[in-house]
C-alpha positions as a Markdown table, in Angstrom:
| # | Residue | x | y | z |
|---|---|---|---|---|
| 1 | Unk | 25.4 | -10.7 | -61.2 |
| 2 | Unk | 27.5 | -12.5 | -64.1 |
| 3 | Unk | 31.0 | -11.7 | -63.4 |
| 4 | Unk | 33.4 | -13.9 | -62.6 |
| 5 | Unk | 33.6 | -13.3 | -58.8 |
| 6 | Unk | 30.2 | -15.3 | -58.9 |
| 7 | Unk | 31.6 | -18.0 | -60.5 |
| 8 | Unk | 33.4 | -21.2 | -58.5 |
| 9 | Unk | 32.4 | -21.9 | -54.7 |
| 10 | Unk | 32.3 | -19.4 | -51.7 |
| 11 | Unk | 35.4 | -21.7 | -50.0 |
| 12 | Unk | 37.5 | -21.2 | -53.4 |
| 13 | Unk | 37.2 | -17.6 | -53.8 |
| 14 | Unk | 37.9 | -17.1 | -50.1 |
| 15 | Unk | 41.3 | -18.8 | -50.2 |
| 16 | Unk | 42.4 | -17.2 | -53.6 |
| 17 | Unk | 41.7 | -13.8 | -52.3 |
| 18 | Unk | 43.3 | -14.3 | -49.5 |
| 19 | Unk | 46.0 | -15.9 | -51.1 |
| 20 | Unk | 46.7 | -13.4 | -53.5 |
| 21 | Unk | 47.1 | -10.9 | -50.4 |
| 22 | Unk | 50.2 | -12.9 | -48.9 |
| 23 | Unk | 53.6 | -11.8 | -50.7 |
| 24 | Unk | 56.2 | -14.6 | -50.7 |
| 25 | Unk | 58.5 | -12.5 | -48.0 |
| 26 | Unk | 55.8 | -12.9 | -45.8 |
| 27 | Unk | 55.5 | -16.5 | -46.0 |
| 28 | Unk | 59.4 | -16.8 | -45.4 |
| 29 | Unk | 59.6 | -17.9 | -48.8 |
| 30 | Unk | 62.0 | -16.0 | -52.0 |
| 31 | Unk | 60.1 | -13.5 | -54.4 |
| 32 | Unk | 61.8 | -14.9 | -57.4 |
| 33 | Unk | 63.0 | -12.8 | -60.5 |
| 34 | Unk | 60.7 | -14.0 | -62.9 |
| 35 | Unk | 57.5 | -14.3 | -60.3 |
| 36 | Unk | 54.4 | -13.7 | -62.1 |
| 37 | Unk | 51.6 | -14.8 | -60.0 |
| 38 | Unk | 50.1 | -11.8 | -57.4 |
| 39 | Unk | 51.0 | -12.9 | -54.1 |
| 40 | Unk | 51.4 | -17.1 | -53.4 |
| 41 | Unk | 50.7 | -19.4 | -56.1 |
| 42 | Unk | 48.4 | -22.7 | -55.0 |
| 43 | Unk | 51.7 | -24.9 | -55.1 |
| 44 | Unk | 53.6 | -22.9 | -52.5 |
| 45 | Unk | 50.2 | -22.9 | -50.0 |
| 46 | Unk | 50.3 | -26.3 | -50.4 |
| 47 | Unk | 53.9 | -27.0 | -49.5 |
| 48 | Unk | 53.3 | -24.6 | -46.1 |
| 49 | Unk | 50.3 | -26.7 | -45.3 |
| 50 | Unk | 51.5 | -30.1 | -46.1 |
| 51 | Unk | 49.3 | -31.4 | -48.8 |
| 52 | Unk | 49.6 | -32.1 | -52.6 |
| 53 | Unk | 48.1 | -29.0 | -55.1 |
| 54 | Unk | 46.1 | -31.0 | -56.3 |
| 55 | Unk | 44.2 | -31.6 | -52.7 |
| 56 | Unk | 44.4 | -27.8 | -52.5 |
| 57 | Unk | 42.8 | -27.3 | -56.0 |
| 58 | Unk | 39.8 | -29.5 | -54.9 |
| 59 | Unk | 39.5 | -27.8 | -51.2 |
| 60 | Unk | 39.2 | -24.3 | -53.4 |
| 61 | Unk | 36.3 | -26.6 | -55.7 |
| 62 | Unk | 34.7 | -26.4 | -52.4 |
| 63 | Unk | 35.3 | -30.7 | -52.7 |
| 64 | Unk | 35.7 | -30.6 | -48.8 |
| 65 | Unk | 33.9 | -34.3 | -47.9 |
| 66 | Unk | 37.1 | -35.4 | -46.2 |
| 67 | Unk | 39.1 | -32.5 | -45.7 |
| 68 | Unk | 39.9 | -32.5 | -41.9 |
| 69 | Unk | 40.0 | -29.7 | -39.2 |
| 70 | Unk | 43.9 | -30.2 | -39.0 |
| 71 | Unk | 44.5 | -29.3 | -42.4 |
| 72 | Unk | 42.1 | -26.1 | -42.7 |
| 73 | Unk | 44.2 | -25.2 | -39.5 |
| 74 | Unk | 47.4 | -25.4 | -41.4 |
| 75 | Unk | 45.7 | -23.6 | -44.1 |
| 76 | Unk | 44.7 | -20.7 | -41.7 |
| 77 | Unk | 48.0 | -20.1 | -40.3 |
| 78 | Unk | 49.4 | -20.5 | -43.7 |
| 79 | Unk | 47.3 | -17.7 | -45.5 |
| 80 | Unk | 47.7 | -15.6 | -41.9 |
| 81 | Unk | 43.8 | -15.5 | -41.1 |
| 82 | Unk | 42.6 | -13.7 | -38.3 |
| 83 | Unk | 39.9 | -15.2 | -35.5 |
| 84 | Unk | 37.4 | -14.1 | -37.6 |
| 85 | Unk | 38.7 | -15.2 | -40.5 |
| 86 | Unk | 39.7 | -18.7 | -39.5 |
| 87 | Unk | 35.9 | -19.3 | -38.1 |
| 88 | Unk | 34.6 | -18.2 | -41.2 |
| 89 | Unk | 37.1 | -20.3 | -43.2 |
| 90 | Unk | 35.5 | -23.3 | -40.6 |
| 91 | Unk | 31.9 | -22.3 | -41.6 |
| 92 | Unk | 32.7 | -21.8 | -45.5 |
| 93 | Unk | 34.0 | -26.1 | -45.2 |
| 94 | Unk | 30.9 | -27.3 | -43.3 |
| 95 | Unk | 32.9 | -27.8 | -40.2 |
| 96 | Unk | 31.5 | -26.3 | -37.1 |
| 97 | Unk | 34.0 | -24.2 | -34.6 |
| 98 | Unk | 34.1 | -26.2 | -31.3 |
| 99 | Unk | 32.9 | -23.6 | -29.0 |
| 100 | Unk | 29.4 | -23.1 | -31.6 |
| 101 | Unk | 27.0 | -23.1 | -29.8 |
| 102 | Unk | 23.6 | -24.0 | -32.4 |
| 103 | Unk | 20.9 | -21.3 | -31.7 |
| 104 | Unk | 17.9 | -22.2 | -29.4 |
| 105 | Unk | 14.9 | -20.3 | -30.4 |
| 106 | Unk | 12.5 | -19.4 | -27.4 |
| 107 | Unk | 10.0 | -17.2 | -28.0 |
| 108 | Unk | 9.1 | -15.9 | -24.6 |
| 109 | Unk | 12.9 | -14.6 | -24.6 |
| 110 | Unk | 12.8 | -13.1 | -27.7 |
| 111 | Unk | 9.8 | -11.4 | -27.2 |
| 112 | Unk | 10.8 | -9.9 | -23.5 |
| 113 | Unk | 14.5 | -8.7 | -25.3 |
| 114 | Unk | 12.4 | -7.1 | -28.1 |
| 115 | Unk | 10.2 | -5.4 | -25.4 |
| 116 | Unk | 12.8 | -4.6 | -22.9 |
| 117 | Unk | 14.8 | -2.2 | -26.1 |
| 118 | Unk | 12.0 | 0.7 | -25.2 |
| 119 | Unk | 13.1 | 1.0 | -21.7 |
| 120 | Unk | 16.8 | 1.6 | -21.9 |
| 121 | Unk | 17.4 | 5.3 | -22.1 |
| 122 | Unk | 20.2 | 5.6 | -25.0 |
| 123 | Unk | 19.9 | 4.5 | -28.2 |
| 124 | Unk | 19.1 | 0.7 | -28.8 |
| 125 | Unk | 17.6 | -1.5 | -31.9 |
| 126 | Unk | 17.5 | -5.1 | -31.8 |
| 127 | Unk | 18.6 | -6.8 | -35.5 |
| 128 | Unk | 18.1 | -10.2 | -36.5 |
| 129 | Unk | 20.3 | -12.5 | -38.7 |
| 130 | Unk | 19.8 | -10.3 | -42.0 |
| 131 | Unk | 20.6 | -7.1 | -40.0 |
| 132 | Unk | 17.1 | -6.2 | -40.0 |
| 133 | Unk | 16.0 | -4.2 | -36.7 |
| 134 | Unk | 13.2 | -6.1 | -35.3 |
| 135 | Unk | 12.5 | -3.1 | -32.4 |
| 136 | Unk | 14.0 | 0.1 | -31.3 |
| 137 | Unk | 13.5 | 2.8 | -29.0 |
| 138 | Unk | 13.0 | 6.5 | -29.1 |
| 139 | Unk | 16.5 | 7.5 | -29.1 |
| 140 | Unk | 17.4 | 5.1 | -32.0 |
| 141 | Unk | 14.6 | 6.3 | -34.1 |
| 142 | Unk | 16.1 | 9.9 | -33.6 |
| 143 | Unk | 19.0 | 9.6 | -34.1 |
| 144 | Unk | 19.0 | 6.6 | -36.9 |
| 145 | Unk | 17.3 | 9.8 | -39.7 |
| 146 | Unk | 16.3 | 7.7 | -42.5 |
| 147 | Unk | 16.9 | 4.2 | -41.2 |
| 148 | Unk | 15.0 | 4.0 | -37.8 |
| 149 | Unk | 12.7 | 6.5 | -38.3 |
| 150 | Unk | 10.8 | 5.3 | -41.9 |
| 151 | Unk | 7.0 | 3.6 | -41.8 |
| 152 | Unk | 8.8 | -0.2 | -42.4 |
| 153 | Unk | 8.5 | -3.4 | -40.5 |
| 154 | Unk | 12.0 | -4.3 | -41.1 |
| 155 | Unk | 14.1 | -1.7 | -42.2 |
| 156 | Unk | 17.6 | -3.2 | -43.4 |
| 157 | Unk | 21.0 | -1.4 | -41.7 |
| 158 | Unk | 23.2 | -2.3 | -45.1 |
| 159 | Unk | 19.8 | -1.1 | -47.3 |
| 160 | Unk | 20.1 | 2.1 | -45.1 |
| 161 | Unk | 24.3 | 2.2 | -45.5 |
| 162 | Unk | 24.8 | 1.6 | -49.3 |
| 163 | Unk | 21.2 | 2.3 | -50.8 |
| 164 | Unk | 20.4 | 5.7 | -48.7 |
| 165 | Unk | 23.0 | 8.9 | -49.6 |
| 166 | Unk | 21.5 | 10.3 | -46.1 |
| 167 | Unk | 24.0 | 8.0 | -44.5 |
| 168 | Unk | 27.0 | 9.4 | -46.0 |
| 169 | Unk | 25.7 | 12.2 | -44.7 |
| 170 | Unk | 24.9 | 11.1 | -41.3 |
| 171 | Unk | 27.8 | 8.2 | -40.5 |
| 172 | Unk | 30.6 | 9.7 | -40.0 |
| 173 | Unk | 33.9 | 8.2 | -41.8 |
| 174 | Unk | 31.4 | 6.4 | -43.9 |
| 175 | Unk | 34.0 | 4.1 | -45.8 |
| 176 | Unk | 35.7 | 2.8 | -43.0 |
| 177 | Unk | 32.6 | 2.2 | -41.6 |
| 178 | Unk | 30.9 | 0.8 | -44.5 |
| 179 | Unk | 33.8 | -1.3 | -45.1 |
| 180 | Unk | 34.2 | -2.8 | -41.7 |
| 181 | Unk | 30.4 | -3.3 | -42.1 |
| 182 | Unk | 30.3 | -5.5 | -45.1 |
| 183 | Unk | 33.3 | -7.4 | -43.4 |
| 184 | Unk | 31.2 | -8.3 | -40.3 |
| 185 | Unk | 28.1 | -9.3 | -42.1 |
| 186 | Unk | 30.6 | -11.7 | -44.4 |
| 187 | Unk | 31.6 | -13.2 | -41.0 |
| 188 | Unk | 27.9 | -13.0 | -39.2 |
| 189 | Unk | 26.0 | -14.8 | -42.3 |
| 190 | Unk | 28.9 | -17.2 | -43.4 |
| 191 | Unk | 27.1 | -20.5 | -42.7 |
| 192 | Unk | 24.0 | -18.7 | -45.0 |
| 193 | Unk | 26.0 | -17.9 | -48.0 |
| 194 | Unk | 24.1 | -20.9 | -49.8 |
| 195 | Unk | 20.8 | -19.6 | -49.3 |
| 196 | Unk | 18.4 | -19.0 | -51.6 |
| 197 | Unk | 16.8 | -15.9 | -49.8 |
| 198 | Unk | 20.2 | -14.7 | -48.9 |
| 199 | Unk | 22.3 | -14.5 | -51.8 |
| 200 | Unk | 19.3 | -12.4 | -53.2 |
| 201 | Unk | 19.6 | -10.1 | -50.4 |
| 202 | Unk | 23.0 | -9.3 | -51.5 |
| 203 | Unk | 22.8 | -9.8 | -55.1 |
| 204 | Unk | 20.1 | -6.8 | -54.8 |
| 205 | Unk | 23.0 | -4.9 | -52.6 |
| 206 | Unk | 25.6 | -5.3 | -55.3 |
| 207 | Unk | 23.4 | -4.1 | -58.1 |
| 208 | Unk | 22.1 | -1.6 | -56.3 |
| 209 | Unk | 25.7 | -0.5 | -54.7 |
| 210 | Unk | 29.3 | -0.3 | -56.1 |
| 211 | Unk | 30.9 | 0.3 | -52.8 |
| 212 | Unk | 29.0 | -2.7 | -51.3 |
| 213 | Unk | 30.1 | -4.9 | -54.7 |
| 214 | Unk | 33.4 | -3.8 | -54.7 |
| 215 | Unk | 33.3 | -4.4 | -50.8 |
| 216 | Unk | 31.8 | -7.9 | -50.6 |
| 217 | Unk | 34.4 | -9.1 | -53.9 |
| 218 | Unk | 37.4 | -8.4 | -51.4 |
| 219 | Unk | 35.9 | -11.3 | -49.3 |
| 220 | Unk | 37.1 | -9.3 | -45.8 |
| 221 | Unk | 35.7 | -10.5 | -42.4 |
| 222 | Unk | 35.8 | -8.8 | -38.7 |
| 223 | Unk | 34.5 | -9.9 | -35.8 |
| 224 | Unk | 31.6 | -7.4 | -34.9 |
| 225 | Unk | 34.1 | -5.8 | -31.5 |
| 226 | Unk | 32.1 | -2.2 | -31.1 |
| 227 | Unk | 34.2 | 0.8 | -30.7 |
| 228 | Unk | 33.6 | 4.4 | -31.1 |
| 229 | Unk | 30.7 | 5.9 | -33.6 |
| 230 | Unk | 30.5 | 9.3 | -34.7 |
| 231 | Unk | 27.5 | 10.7 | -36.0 |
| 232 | Unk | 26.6 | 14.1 | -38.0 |
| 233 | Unk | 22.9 | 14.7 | -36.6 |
| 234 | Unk | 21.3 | 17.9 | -38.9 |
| 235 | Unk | 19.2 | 18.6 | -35.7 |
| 236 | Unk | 22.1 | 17.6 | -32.7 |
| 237 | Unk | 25.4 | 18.3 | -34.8 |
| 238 | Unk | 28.2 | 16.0 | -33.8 |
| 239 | Unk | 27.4 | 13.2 | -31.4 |
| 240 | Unk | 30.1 | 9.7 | -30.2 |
| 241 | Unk | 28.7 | 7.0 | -28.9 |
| 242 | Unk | 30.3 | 3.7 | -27.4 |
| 243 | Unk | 28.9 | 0.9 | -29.0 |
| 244 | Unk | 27.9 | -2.5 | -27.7 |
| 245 | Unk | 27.2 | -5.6 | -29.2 |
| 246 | Unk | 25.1 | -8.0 | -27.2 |
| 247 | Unk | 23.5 | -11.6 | -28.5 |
| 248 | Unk | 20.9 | -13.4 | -27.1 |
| 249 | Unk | 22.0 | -16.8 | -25.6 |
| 250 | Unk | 18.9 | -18.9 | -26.6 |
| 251 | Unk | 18.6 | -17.3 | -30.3 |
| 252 | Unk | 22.0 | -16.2 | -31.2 |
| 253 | Unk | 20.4 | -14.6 | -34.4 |
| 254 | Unk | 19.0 | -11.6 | -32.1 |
| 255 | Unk | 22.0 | -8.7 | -31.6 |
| 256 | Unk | 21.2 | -6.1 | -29.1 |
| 257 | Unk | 23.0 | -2.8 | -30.1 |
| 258 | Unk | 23.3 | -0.2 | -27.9 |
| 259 | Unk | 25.0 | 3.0 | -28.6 |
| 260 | Unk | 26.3 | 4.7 | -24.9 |
C-alpha cells in the first residue's frame, strides 16, 4: 500500500480522523462563514486542550517523548473519544492505561483453556492476538462453514470475513458486523501497529479487501462488548446466539468466544 493513509505516524492519522469528524457546533465553538477545513482545524483542538499548535502538530508527528497523560486526556475529551477510543489513543502515545495489566504467559493455563474449549457444549473457539483460532469444538466447526471447518492450523476470523464471499453469505448483517469487526481488532492490536509481522497481516487484508481498506482508513475502535449474532446456516437456516467474550488472566492474548 502507497497511498497516503500510509504515510505520517499511526498517532497522527488517528487524531486527524477523528478530528475531521467533530463539527465546530459540537465543540461549542461558531461554524464561521467562510470555514473551509472539514470538521476542527489543529489550531481550535489546541485551544480546547490548552497547548500551542505547534505542540499539537508534533503530538500528530507521533513526537510524543514528553507529552504527558494530562494532555492526551484533554485531547480525548476534546476530540469526544469513547473508552475505547481514549485507551487506544493511550496505547498509539506509548503510555500504558493504569489498570494494564502486562500479559503473563503460563503455559500449563493456556494449554488446559485450549483443551477445556471441546467440552463445552455450544459453540466455542479460542483466538489468540492475531484473531487466529488456536482450538474449537464441534459446534464451532459446524456452524463456522468455511472458517472453522477448513484443514488449517490457524485459520484467520478477518481472512474468513473479508477474503471468503461464504461469509456474506453466512454472517448475517455482514457490514455492520464487518465494520464493528475491523473497529475491535484496531482497539485489540493497538500497542502492535509497529510490528513488522503485523502490518503485513493487514497490508495483505487491505490488498486483498476494499471493505477491510476502506474500513481500517476510517481509524474506528470498539471495545469487543458481545451482543447478539445471527447466522444463515445452508443446513440449520437462521440461528442467534449470545455472544461472550472471555480473556485469560495470565495471557491476555487468549479470548475465549462462546456463542450461547
Amino acid at each position: 500500500m502507497t497511498d497516503a493513509s500510509k504515510t505520517g505516524s499511526p498517532l497522527g492519522e488517528f487524531l486527524r480522523a477523528h478530528r475531521e469528524r467533530i463539527t465546530p457546533q459540537q465543540a461549542g465553538l461558531p461554524a464561521g462563514s467562510r470555514r473551509r477545513a472539514k470538521g476542527l482545524r489543529r489550531e481550535e483542538v489546541a485551544a480546547l486542550c490548552g497547548i500551542s499548535p505547534t505542540w499539537l502538530t508534533w503530538i500528530e508527528q507521533g513526537r510524543t517523548e514528553s507529552v504527558s497523560a494530562g494532555t492526551l486526556s484533554r485531547l480525548a475529551e476534546a476530540l469526544m473519544l469513547t473508552h475505547a477510543e481514549r485507551e487506544y489513543l493511550f496505547n498509539l502515545a506509548g503510555l500504558k492505561s493504569p489498570h494494564e495489566t502486562p500479559p503473563d504467559r503460563h503455559p500449563q493455563a493456556r494449554q488446559a483453556l485450549l483443551d477445556a474449549v471441546g467440552h463445552i457444549d455450544t459453540p466455542a473457539y479460542v483466538m489468540d492476538g492475531d484473531w487466529c483460532a488456536l482450538a474449537w469444538n464441534r459446534p464451532a466447526q459446524a456452524l463456522f462453514l468455511g472458517w472453522l471447518d477448513q484443514d488449517e492450523e490457524r485459520p484467520c476470523l478477518l481472512n474468513f470475513m473479508f477474503l471468503n464471499p461464504a461469509s456474506q453469505t453466512l454472517v448475517e448483517d455482514w457490514p455492520t458486523r464487518a465494520r464493528r469487526m475491523v473497529a475491535e481488532f484496531r482497539a485489540d492490536v493497538s500497542t502492535r501497529l509497529e510490528e513488522s509481522e503485523l502490518a503485513d497481516k493487514v497490508d495483505k487484508l487491505r490488498s486483498g479487501s476494499a471493505e477491510f481498506d476502506s474500513l481500517w482508513r476510517q481509524h474506528d475502535v470498539q471495545g469487543r462488548e458481545g451482543g447478539e449474532r445471527a447466522f444463515h446456516h445452508p443446513e440449520q437456516g437462521r440461528l442467534v446466539y449470545r455472544q461472550i467474550t472471555l480473556n485469560l488472566a495470565v495471557s491476555a492474548d487468549l479470548k475465549l468466544v462462546m456463542l450461547l
